[in-house]
GUVOMI-259409 format. One record per residue (C-alpha): x negated, y, z negated; residue in one letter. Coordinates in steps of 0.2 Angstrom, whole numbers, plus 5000, padded with zeros to 4 digits. Example, Ala and Ser with C-alpha at 12.3 -4.5 7.8 and 13.67 -1.06 7.14 Angstrom:
493849784961A;493249954964S;
***
This chain:
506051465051X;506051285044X;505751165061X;505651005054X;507350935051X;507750915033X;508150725035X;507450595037X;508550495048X;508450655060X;506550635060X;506850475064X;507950505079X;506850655086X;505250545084X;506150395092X;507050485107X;505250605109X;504250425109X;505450355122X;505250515133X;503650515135X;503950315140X;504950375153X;503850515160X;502550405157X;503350295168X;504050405181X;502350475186X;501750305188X;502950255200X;503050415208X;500950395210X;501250225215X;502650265229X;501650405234X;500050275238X;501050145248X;502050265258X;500250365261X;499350165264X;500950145278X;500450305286X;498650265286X;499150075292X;500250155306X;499050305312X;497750165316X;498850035325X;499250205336X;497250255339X;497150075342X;498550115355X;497950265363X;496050235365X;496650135381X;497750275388X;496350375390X;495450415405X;494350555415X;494950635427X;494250685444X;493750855437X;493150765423X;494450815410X;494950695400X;496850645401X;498050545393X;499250405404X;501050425397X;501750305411X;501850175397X;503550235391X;504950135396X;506150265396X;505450455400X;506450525384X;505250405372X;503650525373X;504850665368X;505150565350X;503150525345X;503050625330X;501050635330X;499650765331X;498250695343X;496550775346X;494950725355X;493350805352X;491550785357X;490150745347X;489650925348X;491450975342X;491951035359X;493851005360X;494350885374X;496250865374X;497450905360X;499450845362X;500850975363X;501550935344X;499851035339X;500351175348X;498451245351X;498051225331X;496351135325X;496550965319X;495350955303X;494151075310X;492451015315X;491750865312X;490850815297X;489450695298X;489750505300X;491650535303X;492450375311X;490850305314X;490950105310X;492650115307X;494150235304X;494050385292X;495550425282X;495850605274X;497150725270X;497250885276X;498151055283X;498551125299X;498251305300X;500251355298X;500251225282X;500751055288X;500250945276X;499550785286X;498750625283X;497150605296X;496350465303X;494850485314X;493650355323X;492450365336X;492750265353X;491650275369X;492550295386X;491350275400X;489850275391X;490350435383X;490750445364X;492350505360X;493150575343X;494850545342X;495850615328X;497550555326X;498750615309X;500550595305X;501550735293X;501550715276X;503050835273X;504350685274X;503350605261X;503150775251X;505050795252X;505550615246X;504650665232X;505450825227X;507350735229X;506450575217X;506050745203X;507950815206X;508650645202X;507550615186X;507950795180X;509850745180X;509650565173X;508250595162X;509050715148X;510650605150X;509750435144X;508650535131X;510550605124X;511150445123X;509750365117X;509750485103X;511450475098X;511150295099X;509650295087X;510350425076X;511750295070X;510350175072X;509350255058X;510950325049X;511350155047X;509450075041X;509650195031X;511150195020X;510450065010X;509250175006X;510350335002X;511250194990X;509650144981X;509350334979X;511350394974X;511150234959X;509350294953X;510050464950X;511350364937X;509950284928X;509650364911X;508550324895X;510150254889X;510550164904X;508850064909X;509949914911X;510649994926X;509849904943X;509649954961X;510849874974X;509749734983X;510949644997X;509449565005X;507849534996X;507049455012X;506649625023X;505749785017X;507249875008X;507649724996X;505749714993X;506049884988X;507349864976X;506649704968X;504849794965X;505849944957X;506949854948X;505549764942X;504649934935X;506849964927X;506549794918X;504649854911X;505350044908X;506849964898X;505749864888X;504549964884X;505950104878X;506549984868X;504849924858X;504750124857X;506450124851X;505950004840X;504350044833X;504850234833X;506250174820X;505150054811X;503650184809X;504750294803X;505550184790X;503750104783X;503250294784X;504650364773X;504750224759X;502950274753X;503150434752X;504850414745X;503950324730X;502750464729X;504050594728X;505050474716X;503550454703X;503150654705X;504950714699X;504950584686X;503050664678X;503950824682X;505450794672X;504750754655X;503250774643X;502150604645X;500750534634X;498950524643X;499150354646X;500750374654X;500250524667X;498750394671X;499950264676X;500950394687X;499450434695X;498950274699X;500650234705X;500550384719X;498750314722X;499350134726X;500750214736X;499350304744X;498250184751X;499550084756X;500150224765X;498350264773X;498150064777X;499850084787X;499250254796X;497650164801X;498550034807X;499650124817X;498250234824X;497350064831X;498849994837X;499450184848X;497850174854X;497749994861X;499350034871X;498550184880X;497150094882X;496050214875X;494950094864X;493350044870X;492449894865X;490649874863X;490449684866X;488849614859X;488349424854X;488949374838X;488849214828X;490449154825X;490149074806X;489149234801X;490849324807X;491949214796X;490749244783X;490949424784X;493049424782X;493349284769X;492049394757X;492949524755X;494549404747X;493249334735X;493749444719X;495749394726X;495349234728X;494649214709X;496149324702X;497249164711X;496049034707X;495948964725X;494548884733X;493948934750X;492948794761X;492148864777X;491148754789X;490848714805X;489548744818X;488148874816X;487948884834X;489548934840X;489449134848X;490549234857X;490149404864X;491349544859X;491549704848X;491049634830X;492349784822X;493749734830X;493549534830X;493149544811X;494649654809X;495549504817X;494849374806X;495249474790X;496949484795X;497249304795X;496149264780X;497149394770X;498849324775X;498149164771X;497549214752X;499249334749X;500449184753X;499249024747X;499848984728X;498848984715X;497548854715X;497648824733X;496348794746X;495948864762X;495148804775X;494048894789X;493348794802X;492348844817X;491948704830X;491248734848X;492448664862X;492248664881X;491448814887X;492648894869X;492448944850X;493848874842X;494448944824X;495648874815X;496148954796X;497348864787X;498248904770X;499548784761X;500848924759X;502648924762X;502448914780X;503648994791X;505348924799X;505148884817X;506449004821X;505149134818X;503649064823X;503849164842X;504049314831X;502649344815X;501549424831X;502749564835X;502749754826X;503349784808X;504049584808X;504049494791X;504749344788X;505249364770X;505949564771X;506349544753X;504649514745X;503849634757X;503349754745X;502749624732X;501649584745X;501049744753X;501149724769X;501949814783X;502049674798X;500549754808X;499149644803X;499649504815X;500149614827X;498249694828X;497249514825X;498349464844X;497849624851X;496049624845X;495849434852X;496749454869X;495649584871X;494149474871X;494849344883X;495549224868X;497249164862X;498049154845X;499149014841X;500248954824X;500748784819X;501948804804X;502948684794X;504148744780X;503348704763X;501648624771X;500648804777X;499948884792X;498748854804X;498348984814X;497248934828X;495849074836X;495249004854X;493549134861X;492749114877X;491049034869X;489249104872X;487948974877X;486448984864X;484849014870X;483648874871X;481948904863X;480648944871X;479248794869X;
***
């Protein structure tokens, strides 16, 4: 049996409307203790203005019973009305006089030790046949004789007031609650619909309809902060499908060209009867295919597991100049097939703190785009200099350079400027793509100046590592 309602807005409603009865209740017992007090208070008030009444009425008589003058009526009818139970008793507890609304029943039984002694003693109590009635005693001294004079009033009028206030509330009660819940039933329907709108448009958004956006009418309250956060996440979902998209179909095409040459210069061997010489050339063919298809799969590895966040670095302190070192060596058997010159300077003090496999992989990237497109005979230039509180790194070559138009671009995945020379050159568009990763990841920036037919600069900027002074 399912007793939780199915929806929300009907949770809402019975919360509301069980909320608001408790209130009421709440509210109803206070004032029904608080009416109950001050009518109890007016008896008490009233029962002692009457003892302060009747101590003067009393009198001993010639047998020396104790009396009670009645001759201060005006009319003889008034007694008849004095709706009060009087009784006198002795310090003993011996009964002196009772009135005739007590008819012969005990008054609070027998005295209890310091009752109305110093001033008036209020209780509540029950007559033998179950009157309920509010008592107040004090002691008064007639004739040198102390005297204990109860006097109590019934609380059944009170009682009953009570009962007819509880009838009332049971009638009113369940009616405010049913309005109140049909009130805030259309209340929370109607907070709501926005809501059931946001969800009815979030069940049409598909992979191929990421551009789709949740209905936001007012971004000020804490729906439209809803619908601006998730469209937010749609705008971040669609681009990322899309650089998915993209590097899916980009993969798969620097994936397939490779292997298509592999394929191409195995059916050609296949087809006909070579010379040594020839089957060696093939070979070597599929070899170069090969490693070029390894290098892209490398790449491809390193870049898939940037994005998940799965690479960890292993920052340590490494000098800077040794670094550059390190990646323009490996260009130097390039570099003399090309006859170009390579200058490197710049401070020896310059450090940074990072993973020393990843950052050289970003250096080499560079320097190698500089050597591949530099002409024959070129120069390049790598500068380290130490700036405020950063390494600066600036490569430059004197290549073609790149339009401007595509200067925002050369970072991004499988992009090359010159798509029809890509396969002279080797590449595959991932190498840039890796050196931003690889120094975003150590806190830095990459930047490129480029101006057609006057070469790149591409400029490296590293949080710097203070040296240590020597110890004297």
């Amino acid at each position: 049996m399912r007793l939780r309602p199915r929806h929300l807005r009907a949770r809402l409603t019975l919360w509301y409307v069980s909320v608001l009865a408790a209130l009421l209740i709440f509210a109803w017992v206070g004032t029904c203790a608080l009416l109950f007090f001050q009518m109890r208070n007016q008896i008490d008030s009233f029962s002692i203005q009457e003892i302060e009444t009747v101590e003067g009425l009393f009198f001993f008589a010639p047998d020396g019973r104790l009396q009670l003058r009645e001759d201060y009526h005006n009319h003889p009818q008034s007694k008849e009305v004095i709706d009060r139970f009087l009784e006198v008793l002795s310090p003993g507890g011996a009964v002196l006089l009772r009135n005739a609304k007590l008819r012969g029943q005990s008054l609070g039984g027998g005295p209890f030790r310091g009752e109305g002694v110093g001033g008036y003693s209020e209780r509540s109590d029950r007559l033998p046949d179950g009157t309920r009635v509010r008592l107040v005693s004090r002691v008064h001294s007639l004739d040198g004789r102390p005297l204990l004079i109860r006097l109590a009033h019934s609380q059944e009028p009170l009682f009953s007031r009570l009962r007819e206030l509880s009838a009332a509330s049971l009638v009113v009660l369940p009616l405010v609650l049913g309005i109140a819940g049909f009130a805030g039933y259309g209340l929370a329907r109607r907070a709501l619909s926005p809501i059931e709108e946001m969800a009815r448009r979030a069940q049409e958004i598909t992979p191929d309809r990421l551009d789709a956006r949740l209905p936001n009418e007012n971004s000020e309250d804490e729906l439209g902060q809803l619908a601006r956060v998730f469209n937010h996440t749609l705008a971040r979902l669609e681009k990322a499908f899309e650089q998915l998209r993209r590097f899916t179909s980009d993969a798969s095409h620097e994936l397939r060209t490779p292997l298509a040459m592999i394929r191409s210069v195995g059916e050609v061997g296949l087809q006909r009867d070579g010379t040594r010489e020839e089957y060696r050339d093939m070979v070597g063919s599929m070899l170069e295919e090969v490693n070029r298809l390894t290098s892209l799969i490398d790449n491809l590895l390193t870049i898939s597991r940037a994005d998940s966040g799965h690479i960890h670095l292993h920052p340590a302190v490494i000098p800077v100049m040794d670094l550059a070192r390190e990646a323009t060596g490996l260009f130097e058997i390039l570099m003399e097939e090309k006859s170009q010159r390579l200058v490197l300077e710049g401070d020896e003090r310059a450090q940074v703190e990072g993973d020393r496999l990843f950052m050289r992989q970003a250096f080499v990237n560079i320097v190698h785009n500089a050597v591949k497109y530099s002409p024959v005979g070129e120069t390049i230039l790598v500068r380290v200099r130490n700036g405020d509180n950063r390494v600066i790194v600036e490569i430059q070559d004197h290549g073609p350079g790149i339009p401007f138009e595509d200067q925002t671009r050369v970072f991004d995945r499988f992009y090359r400027v010159d798509k029809a020379r890509w396969r002279e050159s080797g590449g595959a568009g991932l190498g840039l793509s890796i050196a931003k990763w690889a120094v975003e990841a150590h806190g830095g920036a990459i930047t490129l100046n480029s101006e057609p037919n006057e070469g790149c600069l591409f400029r490296i900027t590293l949080p710097a590592v203070r040296p240590l002074e020597p110890v004297g």
